[in-house]
NUNU-988120 format. One record per residue (C-alpha): x, y, z. Coordinates in steps of 0.25 Angstrom, whole numbers, plus 5000, padded with zeros to 4 digits. Layout:
BEGIN
    px    py    pz
     X     Y     Z
...
***
This chain:
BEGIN
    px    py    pz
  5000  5000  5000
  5005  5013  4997
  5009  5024  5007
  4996  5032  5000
  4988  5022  5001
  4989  5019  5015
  4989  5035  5019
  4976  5033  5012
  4971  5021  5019
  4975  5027  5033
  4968  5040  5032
  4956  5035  5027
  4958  5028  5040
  4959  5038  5050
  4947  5046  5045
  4938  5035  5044
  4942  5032  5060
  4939  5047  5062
  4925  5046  5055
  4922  5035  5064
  4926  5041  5076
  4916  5052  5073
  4906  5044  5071
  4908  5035  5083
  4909  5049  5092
  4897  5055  5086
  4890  5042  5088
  4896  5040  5102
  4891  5056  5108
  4876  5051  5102
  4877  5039  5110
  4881  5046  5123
  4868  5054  5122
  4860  5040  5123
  4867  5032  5132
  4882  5025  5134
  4890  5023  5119
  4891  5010  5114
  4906  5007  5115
  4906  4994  5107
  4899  5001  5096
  4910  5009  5092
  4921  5000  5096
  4914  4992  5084
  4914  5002  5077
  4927  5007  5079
  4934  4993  5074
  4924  4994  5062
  4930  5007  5058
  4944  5002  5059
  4943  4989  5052
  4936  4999  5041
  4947  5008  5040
  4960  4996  5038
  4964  4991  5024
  4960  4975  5022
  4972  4966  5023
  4982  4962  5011
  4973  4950  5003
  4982  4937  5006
  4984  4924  4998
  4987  4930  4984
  4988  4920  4975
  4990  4921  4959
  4985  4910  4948
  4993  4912  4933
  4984  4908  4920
  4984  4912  4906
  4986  4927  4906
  4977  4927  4919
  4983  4928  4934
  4972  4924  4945
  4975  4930  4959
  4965  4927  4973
  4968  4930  4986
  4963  4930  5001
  4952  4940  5005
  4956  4953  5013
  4947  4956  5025
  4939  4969  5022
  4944  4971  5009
  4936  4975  4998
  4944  4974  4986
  4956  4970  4981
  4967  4976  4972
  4977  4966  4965
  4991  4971  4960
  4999  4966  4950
  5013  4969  4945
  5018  4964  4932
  5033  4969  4934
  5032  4984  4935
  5026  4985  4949
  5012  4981  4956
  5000  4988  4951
  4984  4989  4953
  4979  4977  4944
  4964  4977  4950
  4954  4975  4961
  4944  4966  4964
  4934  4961  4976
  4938  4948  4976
  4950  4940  4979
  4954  4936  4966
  4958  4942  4954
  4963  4937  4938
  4973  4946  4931
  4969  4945  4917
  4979  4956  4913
  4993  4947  4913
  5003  4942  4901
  5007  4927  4902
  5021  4927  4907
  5020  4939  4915
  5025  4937  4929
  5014  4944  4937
  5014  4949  4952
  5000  4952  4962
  4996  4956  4974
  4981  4961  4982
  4978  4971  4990
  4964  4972  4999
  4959  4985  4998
  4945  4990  5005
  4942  5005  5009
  4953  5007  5020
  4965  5005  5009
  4971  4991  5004
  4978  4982  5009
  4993  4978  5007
  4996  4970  4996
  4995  4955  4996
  5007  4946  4994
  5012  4945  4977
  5010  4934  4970
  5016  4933  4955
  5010  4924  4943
  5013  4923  4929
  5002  4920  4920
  5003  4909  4908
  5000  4897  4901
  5005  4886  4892
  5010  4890  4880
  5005  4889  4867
  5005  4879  4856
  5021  4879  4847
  5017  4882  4834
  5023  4880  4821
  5025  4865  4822
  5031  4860  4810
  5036  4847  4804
  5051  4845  4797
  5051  4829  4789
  5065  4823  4791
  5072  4811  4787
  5064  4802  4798
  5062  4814  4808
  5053  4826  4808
  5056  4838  4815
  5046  4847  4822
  5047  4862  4824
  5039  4871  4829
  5037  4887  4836
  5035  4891  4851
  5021  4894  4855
  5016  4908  4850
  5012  4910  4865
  5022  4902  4878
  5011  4905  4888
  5020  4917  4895
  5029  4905  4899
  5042  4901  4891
  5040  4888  4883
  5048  4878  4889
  5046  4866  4878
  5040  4857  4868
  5034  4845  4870
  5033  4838  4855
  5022  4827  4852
  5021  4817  4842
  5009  4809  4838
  5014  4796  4829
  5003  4784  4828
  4994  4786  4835
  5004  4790  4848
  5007  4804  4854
  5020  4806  4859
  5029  4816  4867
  5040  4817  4858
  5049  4828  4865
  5051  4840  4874
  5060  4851  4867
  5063  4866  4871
  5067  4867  4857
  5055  4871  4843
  5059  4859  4836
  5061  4842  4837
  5065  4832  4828
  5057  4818  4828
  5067  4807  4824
  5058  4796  4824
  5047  4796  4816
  5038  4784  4809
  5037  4784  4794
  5023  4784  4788
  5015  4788  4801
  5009  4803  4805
  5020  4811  4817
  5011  4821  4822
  5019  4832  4830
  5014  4844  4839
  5024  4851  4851
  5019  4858  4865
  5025  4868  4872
  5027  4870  4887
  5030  4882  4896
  5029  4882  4911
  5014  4882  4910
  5014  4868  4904
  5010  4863  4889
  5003  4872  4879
  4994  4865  4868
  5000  4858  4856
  5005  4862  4843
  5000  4861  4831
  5003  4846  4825
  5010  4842  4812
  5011  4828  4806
  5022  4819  4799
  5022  4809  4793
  5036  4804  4789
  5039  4796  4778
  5047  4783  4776
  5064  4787  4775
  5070  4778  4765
  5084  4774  4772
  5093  4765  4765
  5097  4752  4774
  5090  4749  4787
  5082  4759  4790
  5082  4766  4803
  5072  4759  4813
  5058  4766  4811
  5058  4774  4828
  5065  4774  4837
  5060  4780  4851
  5067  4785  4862
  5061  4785  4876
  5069  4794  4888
  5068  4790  4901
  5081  4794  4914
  5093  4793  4907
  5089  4784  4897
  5083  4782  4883
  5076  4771  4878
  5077  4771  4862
  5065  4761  4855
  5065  4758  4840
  5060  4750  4829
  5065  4736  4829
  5064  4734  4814
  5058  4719  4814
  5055  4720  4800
  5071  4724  4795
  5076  4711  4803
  5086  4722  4811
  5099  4715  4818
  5098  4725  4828
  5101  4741  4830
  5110  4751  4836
  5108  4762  4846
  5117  4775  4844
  5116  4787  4854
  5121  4801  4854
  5120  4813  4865
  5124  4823  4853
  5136  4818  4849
  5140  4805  4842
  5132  4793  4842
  5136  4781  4852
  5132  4767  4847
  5123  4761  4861
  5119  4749  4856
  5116  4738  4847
  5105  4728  4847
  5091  4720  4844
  5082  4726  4850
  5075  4740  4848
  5076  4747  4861
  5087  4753  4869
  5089  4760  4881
  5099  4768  4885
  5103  4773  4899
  5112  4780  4905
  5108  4794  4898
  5109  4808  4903
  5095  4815  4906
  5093  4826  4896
  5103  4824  4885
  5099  4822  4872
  5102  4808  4865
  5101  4802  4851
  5099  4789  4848
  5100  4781  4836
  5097  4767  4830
  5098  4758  4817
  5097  4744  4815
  5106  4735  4810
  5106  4723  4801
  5119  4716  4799
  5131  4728  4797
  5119  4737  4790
  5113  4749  4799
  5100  4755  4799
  5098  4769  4798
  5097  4777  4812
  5084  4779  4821
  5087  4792  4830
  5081  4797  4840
  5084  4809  4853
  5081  4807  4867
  5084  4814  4878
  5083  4806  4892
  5080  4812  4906
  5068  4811  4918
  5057  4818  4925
  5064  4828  4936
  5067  4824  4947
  5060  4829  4962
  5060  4844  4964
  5061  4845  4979
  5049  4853  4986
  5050  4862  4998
  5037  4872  5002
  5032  4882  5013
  5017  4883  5018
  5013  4897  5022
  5000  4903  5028
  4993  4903  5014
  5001  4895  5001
  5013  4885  5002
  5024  4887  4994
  5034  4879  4985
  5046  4875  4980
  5054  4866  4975
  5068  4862  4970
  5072  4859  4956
  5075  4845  4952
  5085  4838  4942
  5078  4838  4929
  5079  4825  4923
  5085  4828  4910
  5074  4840  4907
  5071  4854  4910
  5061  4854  4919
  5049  4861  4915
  5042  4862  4928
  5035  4856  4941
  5022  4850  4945
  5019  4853  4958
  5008  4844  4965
  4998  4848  4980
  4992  4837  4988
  4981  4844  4998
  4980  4836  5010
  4978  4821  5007
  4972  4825  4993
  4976  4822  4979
  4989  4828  4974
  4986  4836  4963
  4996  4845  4953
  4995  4859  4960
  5005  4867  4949
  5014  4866  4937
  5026  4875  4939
  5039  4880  4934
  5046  4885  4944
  5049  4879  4959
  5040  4884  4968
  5025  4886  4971
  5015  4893  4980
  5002  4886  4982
  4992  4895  4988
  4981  4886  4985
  4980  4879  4998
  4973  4878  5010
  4976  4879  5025
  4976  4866  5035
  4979  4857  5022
  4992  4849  5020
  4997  4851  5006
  5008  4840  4999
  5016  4847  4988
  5027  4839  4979
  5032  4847  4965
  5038  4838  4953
  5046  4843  4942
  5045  4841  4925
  5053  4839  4914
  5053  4835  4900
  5052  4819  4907
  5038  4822  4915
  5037  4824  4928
  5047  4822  4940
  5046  4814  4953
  5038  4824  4964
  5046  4831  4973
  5045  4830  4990
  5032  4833  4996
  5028  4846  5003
  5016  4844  5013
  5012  4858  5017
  5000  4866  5025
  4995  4879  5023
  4996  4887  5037
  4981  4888  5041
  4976  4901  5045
  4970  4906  5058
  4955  4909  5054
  4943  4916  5064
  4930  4909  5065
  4926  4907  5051
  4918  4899  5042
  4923  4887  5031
  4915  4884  5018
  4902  4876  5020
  4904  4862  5012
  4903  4861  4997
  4892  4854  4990
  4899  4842  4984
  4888  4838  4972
  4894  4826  4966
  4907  4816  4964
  4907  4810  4951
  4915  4799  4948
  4922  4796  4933
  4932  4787  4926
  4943  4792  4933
  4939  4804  4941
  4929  4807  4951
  4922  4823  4951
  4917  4832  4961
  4908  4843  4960
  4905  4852  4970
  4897  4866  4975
  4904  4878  4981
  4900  4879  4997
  4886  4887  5001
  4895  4895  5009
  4910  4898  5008
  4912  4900  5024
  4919  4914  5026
  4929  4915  5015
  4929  4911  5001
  4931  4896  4996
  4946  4891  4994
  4946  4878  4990
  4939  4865  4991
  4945  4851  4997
  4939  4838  4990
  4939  4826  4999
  4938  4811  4994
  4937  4798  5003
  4935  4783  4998
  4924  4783  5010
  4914  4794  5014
  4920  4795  5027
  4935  4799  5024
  4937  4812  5017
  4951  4814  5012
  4954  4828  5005
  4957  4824  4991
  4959  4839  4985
  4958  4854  4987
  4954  4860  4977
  4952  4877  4974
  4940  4888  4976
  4931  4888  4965
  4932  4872  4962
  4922  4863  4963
  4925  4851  4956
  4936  4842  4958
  4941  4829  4951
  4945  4816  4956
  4956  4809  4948
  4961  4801  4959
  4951  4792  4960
  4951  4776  4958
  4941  4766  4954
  4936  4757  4964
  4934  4767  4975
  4922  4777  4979
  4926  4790  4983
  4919  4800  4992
  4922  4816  4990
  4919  4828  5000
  4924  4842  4997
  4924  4854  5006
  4926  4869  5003
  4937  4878  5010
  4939  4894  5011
  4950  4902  5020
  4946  4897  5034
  4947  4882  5031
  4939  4870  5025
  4923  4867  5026
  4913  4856  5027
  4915  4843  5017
  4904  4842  5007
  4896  4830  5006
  4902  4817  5002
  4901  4811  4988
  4906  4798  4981
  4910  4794  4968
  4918  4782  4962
  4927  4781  4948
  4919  4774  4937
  4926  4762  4932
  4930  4761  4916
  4930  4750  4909
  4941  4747  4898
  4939  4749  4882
  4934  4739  4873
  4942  4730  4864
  4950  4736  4854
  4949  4728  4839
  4961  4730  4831
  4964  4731  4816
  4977  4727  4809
  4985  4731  4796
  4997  4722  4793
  5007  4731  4785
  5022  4731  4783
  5031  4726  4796
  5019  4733  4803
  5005  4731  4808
  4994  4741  4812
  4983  4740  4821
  4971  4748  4821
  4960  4749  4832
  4950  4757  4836
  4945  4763  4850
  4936  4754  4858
  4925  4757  4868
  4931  4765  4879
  4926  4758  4892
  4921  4771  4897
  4935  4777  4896
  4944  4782  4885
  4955  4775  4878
  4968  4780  4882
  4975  4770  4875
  4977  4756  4867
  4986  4747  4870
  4993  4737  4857
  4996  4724  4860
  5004  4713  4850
  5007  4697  4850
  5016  4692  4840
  5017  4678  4835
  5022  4672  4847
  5024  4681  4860
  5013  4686  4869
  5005  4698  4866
  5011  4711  4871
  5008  4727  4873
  5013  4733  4860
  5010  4747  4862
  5001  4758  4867
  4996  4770  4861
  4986  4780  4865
  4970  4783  4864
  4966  4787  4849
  4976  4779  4842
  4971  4767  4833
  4982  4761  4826
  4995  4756  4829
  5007  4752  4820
  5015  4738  4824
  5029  4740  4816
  5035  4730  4825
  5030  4717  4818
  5036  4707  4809
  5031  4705  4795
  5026  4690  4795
  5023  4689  4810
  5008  4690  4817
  5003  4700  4827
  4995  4700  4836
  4988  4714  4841
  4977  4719  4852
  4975  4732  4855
  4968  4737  4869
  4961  4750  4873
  4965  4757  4887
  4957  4767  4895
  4956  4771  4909
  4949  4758  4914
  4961  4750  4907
  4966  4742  4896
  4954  4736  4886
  4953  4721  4881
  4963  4715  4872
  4955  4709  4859
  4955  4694  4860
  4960  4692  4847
  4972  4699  4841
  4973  4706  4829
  4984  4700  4820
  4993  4706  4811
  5007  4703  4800
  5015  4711  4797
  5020  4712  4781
  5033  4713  4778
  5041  4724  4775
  5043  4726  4759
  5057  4732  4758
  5061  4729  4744
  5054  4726  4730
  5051  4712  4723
  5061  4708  4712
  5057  4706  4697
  5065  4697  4692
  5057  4685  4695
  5046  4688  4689
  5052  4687  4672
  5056  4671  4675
  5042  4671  4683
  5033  4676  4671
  5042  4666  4659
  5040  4653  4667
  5025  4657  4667
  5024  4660  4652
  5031  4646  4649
  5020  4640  4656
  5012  4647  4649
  5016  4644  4636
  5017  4627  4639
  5002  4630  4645
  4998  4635  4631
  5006  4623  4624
  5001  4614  4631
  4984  4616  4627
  4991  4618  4613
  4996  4608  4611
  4983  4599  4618
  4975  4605  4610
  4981  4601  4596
  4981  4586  4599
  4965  4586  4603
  4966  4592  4589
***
């Protein structure tokens, strides 16, 4: 408050205590013409004009929500205030932003990106009040789509290119992720920082489609625009190169998986490597997996392999990979104060990767554990809980690997504060519990009455009998449904919930009960086969549900002797699947199954069966065919001699 300000606010003051003091005199000498003075009266009267005449105390409990281009604020209410001013500073000092009745306020008026700094003040007509403590927020969102992405056909590759997002969100973009759907399949193919990525292993004669995300500190924007490929066969001289070859990453490994080439009666292959220099001959052999250990985390190899026949090599398969983990534990530390707990946390060992940012998870009381914030940086206030309650916090870390292993837990408990004699919310009306396939769903009413404050919060209770409440959630003002996902089948559930505001928690509504409803597992699936060259194709279509969608099938396949075995599995909307790993002459057998949240379908009880046909590599030759056509003219002619000559001797 300003020196002004508050020579303002005390001479109003002083001539409002004068005024009543005239008043209270006049008052007075008319009394002591009737009788005694009423002493009490004006001590009343006095303490009336006092609490009158002092500016309302400073709003407490400031807290600040960012959003896309929107800053929300809310805060505790002042006694005897009538309004409130908020202040905000954008980095050329605090000014007057607005005023408002309430205890809330959305500042509409910010630029993404902006850092943005606030705080309140209670004003009423004695003066305001000092200012309330600053909070800072910077508003934002996930970026927008890359744009420009484009195609490049190489000799067995294709490289994909693309721009930056027209808009980042008002946060850096940290990355790329880049897609690829091949058959049916969507994969991840890569994380990069750079505009630009080279696939190595393409299959000739089906569709790549491609499409790229980017990532800032606000998480995943929507996807590109997508581009097809479809490469075409590369005419090699020799052995060919084997048709993929996959690498998969794991902590300090790779694990490289190509195509064993049954149909060119290979002797084997050779595995080279490089980490950017020349290339180091790992290994010779049969078979068409290799692992290797023993790597760096984060460095970038290339691999290589070609078959070989005899002393005759193949041409090389390549593939990059770069090895590496999830981070490891961040270790967690906090403080609890009057009214927020704050956080923070350690930085770990990255696993290989950047990190690009924590999850950070609450557990209220004995309740669910739920994700509570997505950060960047190392440290959190969380102002959104509630006095008397135990809260366990743990924090993990990310990288381009996934998700690291939790830190240390922090049980912590909001200092509760002394309160007069005041009144709790009345119980909520809880109007129903509905069970589904894999949730269960609560609705219910706001209170009839809120008690002496507005409402904070609501607690949801679950118990497996209607005598044992356990609190399974808190949940914010304004909410009046909740979803159960931790449910199982099998087992009956019985929900209560109670309503809070600033002086504690009230009544529990009236119990209710649901269960999970059981699914049942999709139809058989009937299967269509296509015998082609060294490969066979299987084509299906969706069978009934069972209640629940398909989330994937499953291809299973028995050759002519062996038992039958798990082939592969590919996801919800695919309907055909390519066997290239067959011989030409042998039988297979084929089932494919359906698989939703109940489980795995039937396999059929016959197979479908399929041969392969054998690889044409070459042409037929002619010259067998000139002797072929002569001896068949001789016969001819002796034919023709023959009824001749018959026929002149019945003459």
């Amino acid at each position: 408050m300003s020196k002004g300000r508050a020579f303002a606010s005390g001479m109003l003051s002083v001539l409002g205590l004068l005024l009543i003091s005239l008043v209270l005199f006049s008052g007075g000498a008319s009394a002591g013409d009737s009788g005694p003075m009423d002493h009490e009266g004006d001590d009343e009267m006095w303490q009336n004009a006092l609490d009158a005449s002092q500016a309302p105390p400073a709003p407490g409990g400031l807290h600040a929500v960012a959003g896309d281009s929107v800053v929300g604020l809310n805060w505790t209410a002042s006694d005897g205030a009538d309004v409130y001013r908020v202040y905000r500073d954008n980095g050329s000092g605090f000014g007057f932003l607005n005023a408002t009745s309430g205890i809330s306020y959305y500042d509409g008026d910010v630029v993404n990106g902006f850092v943005y700094y606030y705080r309140v003040t209670a004003f009423n007509q004695s003066g305001e009040s000092a200012n309330s403590s600053t909070v800072v927020a910077t508003p934002g969102k996930v970026p927008g789509p890359a744009q420009d992405l484009t195609l490049t056909e190489g000799v067995g590759i294709v490289t994909i290119t693309w721009n930056a997002p027209s808009d980042d969100g008002g946060s850096a973009v940290l990355g790329y992720r880049v897609y690829r759907e091949l058959n049916g399949t969507v994969a991840l193919l890569v994380m990069v920082n750079s505009k630009t990525y080279t696939d190595h292993y393409v299959v000739s004669g089906f569709v790549h489609t491609y499409w790229v995300v980017a990532l800032n500190a606000w998480g995943a924007g929507p996807e590109s625009s997508r581009a097809n490929f479809t490469p075409g066969e590369v005419p090699v001289p020799g052995l060919p190169a084997p048709a993929y070859l996959f690498a998969t990453v794991g902590d300090g490994t790779v694990t490289l998986t190509w195509d064993p080439m049954t149909s060119f009666s290979v002797d084997g292959f050779r595995v080279f490597r490089s980490d950017g220099g020349n290339f180091t001959f790992l290994a010779a052999q049969s078979g068409s997996t290799y692992t290797d250990p023993g790597l760096t985390n984060g460095v970038t190899y290339t691999y290589r392999v070609h078959c070989f026949i005899g002393t005759s090599d193949g041409e090389n398969a390549s593939v990059d990979a770069m090895p590496g983990k999830p981070p490891n534990a961040p270790t967690l530390n906090g403080q609890a104060a009057l009214d927020r707990i704050t956080l923070g946390w350690s930085v770990p060992e990255n696993g290989g990767s950047a990190i690009i940012g924590y999850r950070l998870y609450r557990t209220p009381g004995t309740g669910t554990t739920v994700l509570l914030a997505s950060l960047t940086g190392t440290g959190y206030i969380d102002a959104s809980v509630l006095a008397g309650v135990n809260y366990t916090y743990m924090v993990t870390a990310l990288n381009a690997f996934g998700e690291g292993s939790p830190s240390n837990t922090m049980v912590l408990r909001m200092t509760a504060r002394p309160s007069p004699s005041v009144d709790v919310p009345a119980e909520p009306y809880l109007s129903s519990v509905t069970g589904g396939n894999a949730s269960i769903s609560l609705l219910w009413n706001v209170p009839s009455d809120t008690g002496d404050g507005p409402l904070t919060g609501y607690n949801v209770y679950r118990g497996t009998s209607p005598m044992a409440a356990q609190l399974l959630v808190s949940v914010p003002a304004g909410t009046t449904t909740y979803v159960d996902g931790t449910a199982v089948y099998g087992t009956t559930y019985y929900y209560w919930v109670s309503a809070l505001n600033q002086w504690g928690e009230g009544e529990l509504s009236r119990v209710l009960s649901a269960s999970l409803i059981v699914l049942a597992v999709p139809g058989e699936v009937n299967v269509d086969v296509d015998e082609g060259q060294g490969r066979i194709t299987l084509d299906w279509s969706a069978p009934d549900g069972g209640g629940s969608a398909i989330t994937a099938f499953k291809i299973y396949r028995r050759g002519e002797t062996g038992d039958r075995q798990l082939m592969a599995t590919v996801p919800a909307g695919t309907d055909t699947f390519v066997d290239g790993s067959v011989e030409a002459g042998l039988e297979y057998d084929y089932w494919v199954t359906a698989v939703n949240a109940a489980g795995e379908g039937p396999l059929a009880d016959t197979p479908v069966s399929g041969v392969p046909l054998a690889v044409i590599t070459g042409e037929a030759e002619p010259g067998l065919l000139p002797p072929l056509a002569a001896v068949i003219a001789v016969v001819a002619l002796l034919v023709a001699g023959s009824a001749a000559f018959m026929a002149f001797r019945k003459k």
